[in-house]
DSSP file (Angstrom, degrees, kcal/mol; ACC not computed):
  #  RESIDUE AA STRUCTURE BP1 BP2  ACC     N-H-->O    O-->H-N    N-H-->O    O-->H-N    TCO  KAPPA ALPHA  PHI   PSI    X-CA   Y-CA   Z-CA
    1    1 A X              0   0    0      0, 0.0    94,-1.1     0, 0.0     2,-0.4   0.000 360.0 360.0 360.0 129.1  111.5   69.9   56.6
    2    2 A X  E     -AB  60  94A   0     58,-5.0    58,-1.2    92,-0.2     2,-0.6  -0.920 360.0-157.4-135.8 171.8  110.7   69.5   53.1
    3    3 A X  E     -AB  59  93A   0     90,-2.9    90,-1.5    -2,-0.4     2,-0.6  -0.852   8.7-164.1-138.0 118.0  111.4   67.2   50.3
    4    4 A X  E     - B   0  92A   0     54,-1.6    54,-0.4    -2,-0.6    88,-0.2  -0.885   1.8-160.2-109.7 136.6  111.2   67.8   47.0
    5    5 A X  E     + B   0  91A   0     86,-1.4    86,-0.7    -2,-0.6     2,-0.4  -0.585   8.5 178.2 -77.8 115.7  111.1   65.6   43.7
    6    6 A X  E     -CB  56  90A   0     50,-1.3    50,-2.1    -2,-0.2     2,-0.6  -0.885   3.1-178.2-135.9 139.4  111.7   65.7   40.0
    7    7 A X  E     -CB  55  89A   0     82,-1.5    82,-2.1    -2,-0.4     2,-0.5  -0.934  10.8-162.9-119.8 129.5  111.6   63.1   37.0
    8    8 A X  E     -CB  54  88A   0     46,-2.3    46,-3.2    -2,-0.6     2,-0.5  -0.926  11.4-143.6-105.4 137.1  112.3   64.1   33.6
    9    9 A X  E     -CB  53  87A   0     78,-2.1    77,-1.8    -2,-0.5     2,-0.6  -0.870  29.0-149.6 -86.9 104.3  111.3   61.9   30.8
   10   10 A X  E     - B   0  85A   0     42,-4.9     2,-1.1    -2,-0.5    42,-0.4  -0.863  26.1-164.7-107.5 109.1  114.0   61.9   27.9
   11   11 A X  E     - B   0  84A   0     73,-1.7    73,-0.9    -2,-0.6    40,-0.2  -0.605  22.8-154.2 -38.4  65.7  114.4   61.6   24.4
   12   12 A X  E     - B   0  83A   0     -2,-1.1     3,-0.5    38,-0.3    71,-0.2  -0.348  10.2-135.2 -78.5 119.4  117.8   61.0   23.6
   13   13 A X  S    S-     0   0    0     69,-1.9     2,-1.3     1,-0.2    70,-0.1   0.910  72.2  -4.0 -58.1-116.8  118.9   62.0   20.3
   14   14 A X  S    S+     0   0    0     68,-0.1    -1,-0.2     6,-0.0     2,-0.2  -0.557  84.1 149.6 -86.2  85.5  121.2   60.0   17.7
   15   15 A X        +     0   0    0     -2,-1.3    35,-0.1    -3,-0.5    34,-0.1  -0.756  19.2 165.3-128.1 130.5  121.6   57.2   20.2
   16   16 A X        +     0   0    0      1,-0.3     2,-0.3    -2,-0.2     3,-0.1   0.332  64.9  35.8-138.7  10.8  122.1   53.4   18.6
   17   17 A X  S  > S-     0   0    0     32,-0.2     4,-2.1     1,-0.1    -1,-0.3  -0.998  79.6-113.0-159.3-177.4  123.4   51.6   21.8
   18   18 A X  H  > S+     0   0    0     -2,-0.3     4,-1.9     1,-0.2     5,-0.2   0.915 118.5  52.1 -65.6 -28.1  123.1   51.3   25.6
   19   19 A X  H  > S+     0   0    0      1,-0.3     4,-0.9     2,-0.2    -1,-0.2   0.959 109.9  52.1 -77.3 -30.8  127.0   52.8   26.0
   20   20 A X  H >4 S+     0   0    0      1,-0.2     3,-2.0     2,-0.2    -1,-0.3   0.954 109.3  54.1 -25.2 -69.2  125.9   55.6   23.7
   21   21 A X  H >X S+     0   0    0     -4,-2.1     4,-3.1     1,-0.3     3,-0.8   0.705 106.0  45.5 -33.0 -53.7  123.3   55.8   26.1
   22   22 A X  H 3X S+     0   0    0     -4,-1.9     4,-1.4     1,-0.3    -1,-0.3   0.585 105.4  55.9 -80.8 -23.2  125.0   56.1   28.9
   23   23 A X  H << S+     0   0    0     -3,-2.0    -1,-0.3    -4,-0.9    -2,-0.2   0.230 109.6  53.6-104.0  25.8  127.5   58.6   27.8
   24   24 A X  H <> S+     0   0    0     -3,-0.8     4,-0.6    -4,-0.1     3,-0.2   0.715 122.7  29.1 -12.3 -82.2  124.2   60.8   26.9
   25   25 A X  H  X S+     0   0    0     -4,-3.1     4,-1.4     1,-0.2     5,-0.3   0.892 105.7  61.2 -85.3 -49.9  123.0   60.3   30.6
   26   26 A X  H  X S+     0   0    0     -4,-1.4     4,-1.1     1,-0.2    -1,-0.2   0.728 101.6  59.8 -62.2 -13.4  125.6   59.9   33.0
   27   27 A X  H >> S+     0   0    0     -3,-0.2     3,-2.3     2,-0.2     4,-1.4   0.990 110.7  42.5 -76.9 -70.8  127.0   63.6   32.1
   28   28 A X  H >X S+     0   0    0     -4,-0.6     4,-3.4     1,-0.4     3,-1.4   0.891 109.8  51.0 -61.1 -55.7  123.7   65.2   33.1
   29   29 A X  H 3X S+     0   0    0     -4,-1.4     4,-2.1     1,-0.2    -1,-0.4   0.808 115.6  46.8 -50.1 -28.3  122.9   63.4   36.1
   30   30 A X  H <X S+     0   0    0     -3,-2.3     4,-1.3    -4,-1.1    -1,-0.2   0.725 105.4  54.3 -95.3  -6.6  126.4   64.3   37.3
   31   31 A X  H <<>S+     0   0    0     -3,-1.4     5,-0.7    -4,-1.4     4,-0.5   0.723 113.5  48.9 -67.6 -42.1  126.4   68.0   36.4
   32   32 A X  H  X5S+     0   0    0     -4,-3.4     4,-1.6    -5,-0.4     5,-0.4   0.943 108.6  53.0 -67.0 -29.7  122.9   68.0   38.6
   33   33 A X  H  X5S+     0   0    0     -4,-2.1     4,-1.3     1,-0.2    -1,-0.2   0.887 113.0  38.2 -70.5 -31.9  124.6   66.3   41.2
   34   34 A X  H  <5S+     0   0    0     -4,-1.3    -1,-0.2     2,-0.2    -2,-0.1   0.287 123.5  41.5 -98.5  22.4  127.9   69.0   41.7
   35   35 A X  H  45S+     0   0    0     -4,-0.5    -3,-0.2    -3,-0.3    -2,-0.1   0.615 131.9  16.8-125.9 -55.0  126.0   72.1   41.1
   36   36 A X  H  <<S-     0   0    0     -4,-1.6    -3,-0.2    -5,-0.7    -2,-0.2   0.698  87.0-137.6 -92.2 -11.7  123.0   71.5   42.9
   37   37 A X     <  +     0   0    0     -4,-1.3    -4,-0.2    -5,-0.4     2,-0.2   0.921  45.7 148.0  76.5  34.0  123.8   69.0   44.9
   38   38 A X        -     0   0    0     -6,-0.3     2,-0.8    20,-0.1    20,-0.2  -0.503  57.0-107.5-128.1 153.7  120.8   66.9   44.6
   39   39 A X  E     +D   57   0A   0     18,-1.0    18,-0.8    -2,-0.2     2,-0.3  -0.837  57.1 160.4 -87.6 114.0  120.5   63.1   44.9
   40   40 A X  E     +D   56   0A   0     -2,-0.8     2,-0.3    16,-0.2    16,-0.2  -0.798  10.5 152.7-134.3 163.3  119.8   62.2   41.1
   41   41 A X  E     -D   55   0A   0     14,-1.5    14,-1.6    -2,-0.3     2,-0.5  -0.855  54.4 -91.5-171.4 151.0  120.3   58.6   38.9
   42   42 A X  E     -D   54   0A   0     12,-0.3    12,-0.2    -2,-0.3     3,-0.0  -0.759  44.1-177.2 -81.3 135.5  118.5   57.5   36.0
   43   43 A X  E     +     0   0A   0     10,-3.1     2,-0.4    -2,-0.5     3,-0.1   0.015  53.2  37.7-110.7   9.6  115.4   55.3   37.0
   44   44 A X  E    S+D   53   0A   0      9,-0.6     9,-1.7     1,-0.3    -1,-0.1  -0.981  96.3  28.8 177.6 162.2  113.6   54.0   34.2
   45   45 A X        +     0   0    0     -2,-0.4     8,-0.3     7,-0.2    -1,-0.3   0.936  56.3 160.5  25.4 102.3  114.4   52.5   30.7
   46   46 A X  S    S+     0   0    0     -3,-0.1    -1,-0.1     6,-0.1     6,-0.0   0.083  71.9  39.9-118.8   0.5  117.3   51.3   31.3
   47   47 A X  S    S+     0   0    0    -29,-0.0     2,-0.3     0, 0.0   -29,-0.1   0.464  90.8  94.5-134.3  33.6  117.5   49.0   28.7
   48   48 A X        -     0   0    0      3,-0.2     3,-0.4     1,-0.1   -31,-0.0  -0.892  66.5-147.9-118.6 121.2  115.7   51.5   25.7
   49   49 A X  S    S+     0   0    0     -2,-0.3   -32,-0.2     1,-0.2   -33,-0.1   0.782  92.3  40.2 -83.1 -16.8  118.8   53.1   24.0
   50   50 A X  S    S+     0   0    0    -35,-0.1     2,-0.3   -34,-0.1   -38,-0.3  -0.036 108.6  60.3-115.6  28.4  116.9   56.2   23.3
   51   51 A X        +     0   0    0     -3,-0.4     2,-0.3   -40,-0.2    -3,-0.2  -0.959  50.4 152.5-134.0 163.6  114.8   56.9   26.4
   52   52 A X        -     0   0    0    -42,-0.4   -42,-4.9    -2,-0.3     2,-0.5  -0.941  30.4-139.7 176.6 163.3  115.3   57.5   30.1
   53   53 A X  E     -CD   9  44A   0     -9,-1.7   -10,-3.1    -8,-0.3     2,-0.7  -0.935  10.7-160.7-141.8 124.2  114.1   59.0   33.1
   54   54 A X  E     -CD   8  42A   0    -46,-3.2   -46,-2.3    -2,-0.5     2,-0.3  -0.900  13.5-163.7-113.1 130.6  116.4   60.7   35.4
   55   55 A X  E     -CD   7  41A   0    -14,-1.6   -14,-1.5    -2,-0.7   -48,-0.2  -0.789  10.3-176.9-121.4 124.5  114.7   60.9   38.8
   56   56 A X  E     -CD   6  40A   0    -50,-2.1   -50,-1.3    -2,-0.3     2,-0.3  -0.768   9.1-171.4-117.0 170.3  116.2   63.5   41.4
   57   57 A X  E     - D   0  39A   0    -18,-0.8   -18,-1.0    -2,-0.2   -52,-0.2  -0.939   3.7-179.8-145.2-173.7  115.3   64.5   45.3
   58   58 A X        -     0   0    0    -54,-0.4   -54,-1.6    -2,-0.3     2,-0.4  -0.604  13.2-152.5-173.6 112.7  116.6   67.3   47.4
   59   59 A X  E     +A    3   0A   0     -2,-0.2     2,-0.3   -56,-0.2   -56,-0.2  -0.837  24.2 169.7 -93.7 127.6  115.6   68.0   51.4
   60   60 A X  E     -A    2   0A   0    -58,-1.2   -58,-5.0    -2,-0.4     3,-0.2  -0.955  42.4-129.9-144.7 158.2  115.8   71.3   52.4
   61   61 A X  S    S+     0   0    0     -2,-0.3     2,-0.2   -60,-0.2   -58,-0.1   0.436  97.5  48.8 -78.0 -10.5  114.7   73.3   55.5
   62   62 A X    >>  -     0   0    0      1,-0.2     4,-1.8   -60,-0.1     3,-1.6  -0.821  68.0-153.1-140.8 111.5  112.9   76.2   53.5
   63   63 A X  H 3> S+     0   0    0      1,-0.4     4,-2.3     2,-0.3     5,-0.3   0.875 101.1  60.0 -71.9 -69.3  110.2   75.4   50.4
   64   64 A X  H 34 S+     0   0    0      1,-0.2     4,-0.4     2,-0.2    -1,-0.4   0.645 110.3  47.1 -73.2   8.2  111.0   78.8   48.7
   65   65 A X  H X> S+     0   0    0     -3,-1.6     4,-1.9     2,-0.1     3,-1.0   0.742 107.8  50.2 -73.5 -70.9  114.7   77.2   48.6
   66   66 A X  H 3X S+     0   0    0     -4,-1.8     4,-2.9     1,-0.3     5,-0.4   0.956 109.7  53.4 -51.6 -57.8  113.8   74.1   47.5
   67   67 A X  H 3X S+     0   0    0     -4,-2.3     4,-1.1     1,-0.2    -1,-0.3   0.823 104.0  55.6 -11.4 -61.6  111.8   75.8   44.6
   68   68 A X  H <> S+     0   0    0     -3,-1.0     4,-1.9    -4,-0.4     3,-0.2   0.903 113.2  41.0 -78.5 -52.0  114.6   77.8   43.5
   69   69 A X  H  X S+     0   0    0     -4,-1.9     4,-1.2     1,-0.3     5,-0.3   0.879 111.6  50.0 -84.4 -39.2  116.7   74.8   43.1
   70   70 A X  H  X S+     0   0    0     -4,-2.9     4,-1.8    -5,-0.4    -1,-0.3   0.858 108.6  56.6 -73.1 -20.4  114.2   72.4   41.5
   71   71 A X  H  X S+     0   0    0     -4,-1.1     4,-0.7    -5,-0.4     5,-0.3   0.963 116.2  41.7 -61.3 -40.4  113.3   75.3   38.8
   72   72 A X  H  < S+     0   0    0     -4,-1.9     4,-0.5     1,-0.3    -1,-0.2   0.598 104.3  55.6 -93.8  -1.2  117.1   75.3   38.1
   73   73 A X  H  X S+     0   0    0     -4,-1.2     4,-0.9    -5,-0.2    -1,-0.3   0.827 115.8  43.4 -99.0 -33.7  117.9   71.9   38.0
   74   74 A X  H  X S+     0   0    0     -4,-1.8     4,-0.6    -5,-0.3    -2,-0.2   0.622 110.1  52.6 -77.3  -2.8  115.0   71.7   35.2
   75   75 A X  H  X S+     0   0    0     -4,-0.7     4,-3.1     3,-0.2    -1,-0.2   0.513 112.0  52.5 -75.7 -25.8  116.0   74.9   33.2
   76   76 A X  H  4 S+     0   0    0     -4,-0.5    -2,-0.2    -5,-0.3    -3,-0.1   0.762 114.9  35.6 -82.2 -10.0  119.4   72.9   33.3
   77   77 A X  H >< S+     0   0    0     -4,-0.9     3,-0.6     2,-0.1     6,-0.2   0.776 117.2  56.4 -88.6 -41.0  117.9   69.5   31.8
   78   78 A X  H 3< S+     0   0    0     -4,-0.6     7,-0.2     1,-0.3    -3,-0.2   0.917 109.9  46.6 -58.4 -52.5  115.5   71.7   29.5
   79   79 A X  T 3< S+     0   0    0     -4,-3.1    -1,-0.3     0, 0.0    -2,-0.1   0.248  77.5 109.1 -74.4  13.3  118.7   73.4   28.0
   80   80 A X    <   -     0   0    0     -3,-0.6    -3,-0.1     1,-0.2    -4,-0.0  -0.551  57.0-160.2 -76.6 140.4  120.8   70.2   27.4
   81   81 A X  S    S+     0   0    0     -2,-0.1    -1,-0.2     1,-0.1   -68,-0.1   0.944  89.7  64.7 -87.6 -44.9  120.7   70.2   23.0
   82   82 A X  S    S+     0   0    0    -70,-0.1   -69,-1.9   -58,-0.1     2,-0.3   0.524 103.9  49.5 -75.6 -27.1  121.6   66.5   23.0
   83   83 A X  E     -B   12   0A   0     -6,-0.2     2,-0.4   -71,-0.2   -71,-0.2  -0.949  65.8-144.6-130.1 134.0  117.8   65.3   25.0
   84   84 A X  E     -B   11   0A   0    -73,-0.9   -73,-1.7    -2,-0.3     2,-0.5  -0.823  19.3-139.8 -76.4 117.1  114.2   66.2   24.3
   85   85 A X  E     +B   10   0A   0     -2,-0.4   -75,-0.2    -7,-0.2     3,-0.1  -0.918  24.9 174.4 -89.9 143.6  112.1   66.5   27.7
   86   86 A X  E     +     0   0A   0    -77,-1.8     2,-0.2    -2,-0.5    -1,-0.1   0.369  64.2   7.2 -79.2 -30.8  109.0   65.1   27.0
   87   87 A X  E     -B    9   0A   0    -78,-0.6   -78,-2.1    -3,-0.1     2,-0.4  -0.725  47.9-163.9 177.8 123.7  107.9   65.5   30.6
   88   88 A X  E     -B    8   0A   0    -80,-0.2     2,-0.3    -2,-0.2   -80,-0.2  -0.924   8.8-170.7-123.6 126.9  108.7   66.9   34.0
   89   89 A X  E     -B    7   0A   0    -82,-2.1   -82,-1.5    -2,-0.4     2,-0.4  -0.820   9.3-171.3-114.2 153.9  106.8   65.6   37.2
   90   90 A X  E     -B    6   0A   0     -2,-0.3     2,-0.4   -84,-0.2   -84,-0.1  -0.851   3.7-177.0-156.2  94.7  107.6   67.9   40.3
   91   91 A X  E     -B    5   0A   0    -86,-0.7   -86,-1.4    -2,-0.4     2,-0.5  -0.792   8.8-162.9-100.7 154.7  106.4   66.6   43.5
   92   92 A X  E     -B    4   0A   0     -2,-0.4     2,-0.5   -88,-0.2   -88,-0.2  -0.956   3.1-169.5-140.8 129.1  106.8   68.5   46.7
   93   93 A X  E     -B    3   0A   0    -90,-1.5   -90,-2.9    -2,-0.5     2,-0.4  -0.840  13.1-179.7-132.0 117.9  106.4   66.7   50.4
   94   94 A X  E >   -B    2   0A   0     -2,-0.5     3,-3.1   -92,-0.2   -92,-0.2  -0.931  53.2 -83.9-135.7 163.8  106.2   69.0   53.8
   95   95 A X  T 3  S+     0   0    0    -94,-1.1    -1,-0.1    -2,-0.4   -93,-0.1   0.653 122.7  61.5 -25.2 -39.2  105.9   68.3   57.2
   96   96 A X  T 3         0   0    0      1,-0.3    -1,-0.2    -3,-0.0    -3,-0.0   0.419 360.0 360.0 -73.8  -0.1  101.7   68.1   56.9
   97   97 A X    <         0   0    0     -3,-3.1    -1,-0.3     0, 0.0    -2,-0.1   0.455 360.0 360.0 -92.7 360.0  102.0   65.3   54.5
C-alpha cells in the first residue's frame, strides 16, 4: 500500500473577502476531488483572503499509479489562471515506512 500527499501553497488573485475566497477555492478542491478522486480540503489560512493551502491524499496499491495521479492533480492546480502556486510539497509513504 502506498499513500501519497500534496499541499499547494496559493496566491489568490483579486480576492478582498473570505466569500471571495471561498468561491476561488472550493471550485478547485472539488474539480480534484471528481476527476481524480483524491481526498482534498483547504488546510491552512483560513482566515487570510488571499492565501490558502489546499492539502490532498490518495492511497493506492501501485506507486507508479499514485505518481501519475499526483503529477496531474498538480499540472491541474499549476494551470488554474485565477491562483499563483508558490509551493508544492509531495510526500510519498510505502509499506517500509
Amino acid at each position: 500500500m502506498f499513500v501519497g500527499t500534496l499541499s499547494f501553497d496559493l496566491l489568490l488573485g483579486d480576492v478582498h473577502s473570505l466569500k471571495e475566497k471561498r468561491s476561488v477555492v472550493r471550485p478547485i478542491v472539488a474539480e480534484l476531488q471528481r476527476k481524480y478522486a483524491v481526498s482534498a480540503a483547504e488546510v491552512e489560512h483560513m482566515n487570510l483572503h488571499r492565501r490558502a493551502v489546499v492539502g490532498l491524499a490518495l492511497v493506492s496499491g501501485d506507486a507508479g499509479h499514485l505518481s501519475d495521479v499526483l503529477d496531474r492533480c498538480e499540472r491541474l492546480v499549476a494551470g488554474r489562471p485565477e491562483v499563483e502556486l508558490l509551493s508544492v510539497r509531495r510526500r510519498l509513504h510505502g509499506d517500509d515506512d
